[in-house]
C-alpha positions as CSV (number, residue, x, y, z in Angstrom):
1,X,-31.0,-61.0,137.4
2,X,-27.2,-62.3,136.9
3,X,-25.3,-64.0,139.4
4,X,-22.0,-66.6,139.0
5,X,-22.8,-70.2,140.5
6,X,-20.7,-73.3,140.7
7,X,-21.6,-76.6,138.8
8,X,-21.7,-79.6,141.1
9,X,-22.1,-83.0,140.6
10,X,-25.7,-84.3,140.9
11,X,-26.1,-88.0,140.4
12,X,-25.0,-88.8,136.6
13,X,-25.7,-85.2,136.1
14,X,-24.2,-81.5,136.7
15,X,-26.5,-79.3,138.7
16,X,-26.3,-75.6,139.6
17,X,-26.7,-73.9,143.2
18,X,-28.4,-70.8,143.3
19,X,-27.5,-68.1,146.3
20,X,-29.8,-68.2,149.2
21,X,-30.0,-63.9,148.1
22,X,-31.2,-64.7,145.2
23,X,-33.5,-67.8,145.9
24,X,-35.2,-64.8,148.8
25,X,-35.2,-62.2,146.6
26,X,-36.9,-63.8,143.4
27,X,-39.1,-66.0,145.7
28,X,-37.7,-69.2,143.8
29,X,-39.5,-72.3,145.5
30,X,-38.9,-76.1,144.9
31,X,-40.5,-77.0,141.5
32,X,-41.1,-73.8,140.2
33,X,-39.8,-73.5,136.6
34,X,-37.3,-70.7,136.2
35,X,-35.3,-69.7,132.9
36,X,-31.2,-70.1,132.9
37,X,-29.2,-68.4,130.6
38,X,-25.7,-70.5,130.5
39,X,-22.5,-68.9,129.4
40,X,-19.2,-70.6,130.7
41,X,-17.0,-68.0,132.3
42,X,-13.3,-68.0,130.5
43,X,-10.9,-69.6,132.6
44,X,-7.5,-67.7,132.0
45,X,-5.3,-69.8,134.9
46,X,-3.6,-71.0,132.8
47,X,-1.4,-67.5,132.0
48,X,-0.4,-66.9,135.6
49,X,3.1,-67.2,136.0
50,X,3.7,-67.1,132.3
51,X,6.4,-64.9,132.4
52,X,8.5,-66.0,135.4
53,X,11.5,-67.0,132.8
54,X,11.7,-63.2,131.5
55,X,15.2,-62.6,132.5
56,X,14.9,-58.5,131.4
57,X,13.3,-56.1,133.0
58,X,10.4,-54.5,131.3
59,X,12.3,-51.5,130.6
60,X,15.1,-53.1,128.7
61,X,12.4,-55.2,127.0
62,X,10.1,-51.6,126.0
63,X,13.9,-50.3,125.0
64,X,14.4,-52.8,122.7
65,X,11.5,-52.3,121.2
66,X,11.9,-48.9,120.8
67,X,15.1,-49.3,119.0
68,X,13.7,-52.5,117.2
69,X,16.6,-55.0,118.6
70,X,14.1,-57.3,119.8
71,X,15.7,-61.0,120.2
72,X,14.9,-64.2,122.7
């Protein structure tokens, strides 16, 4: 089973909540030992908005290109 959960603060350390579905559905109780696989999900946030200072349209821009007069 996959699922995406948050990492919270726990203490001094960072502690994952598993989905109530999930908890049901696996019969997960307190203390029972389950395997984790961890794999950080990319965070790409940081491109929106990226291009607000483009000043062409995308067509003048994929013309340029075409005719290989591409300048900033």
């Amino acid at each position: 089973m996959e699922a995406e959960v948050k990492a919270k603060k726990m203490g001094g350390s960072i502690g994952i909540i598993i989905p109530k579905e999930i908890v049901e559905r696996e019969r997960i109780n307190v203390e029972d030992i389950i395997k984790v696989k961890i794999e950080k999900k990319d965070n790409l946030s940081f491109l929106w908005a990226k291009g607000k200072d483009i000043k062409k349209s995308t067509q003048k821009i994929m013309e340029e290109i075409d005719e290989g007069e591409i300048d900033d």
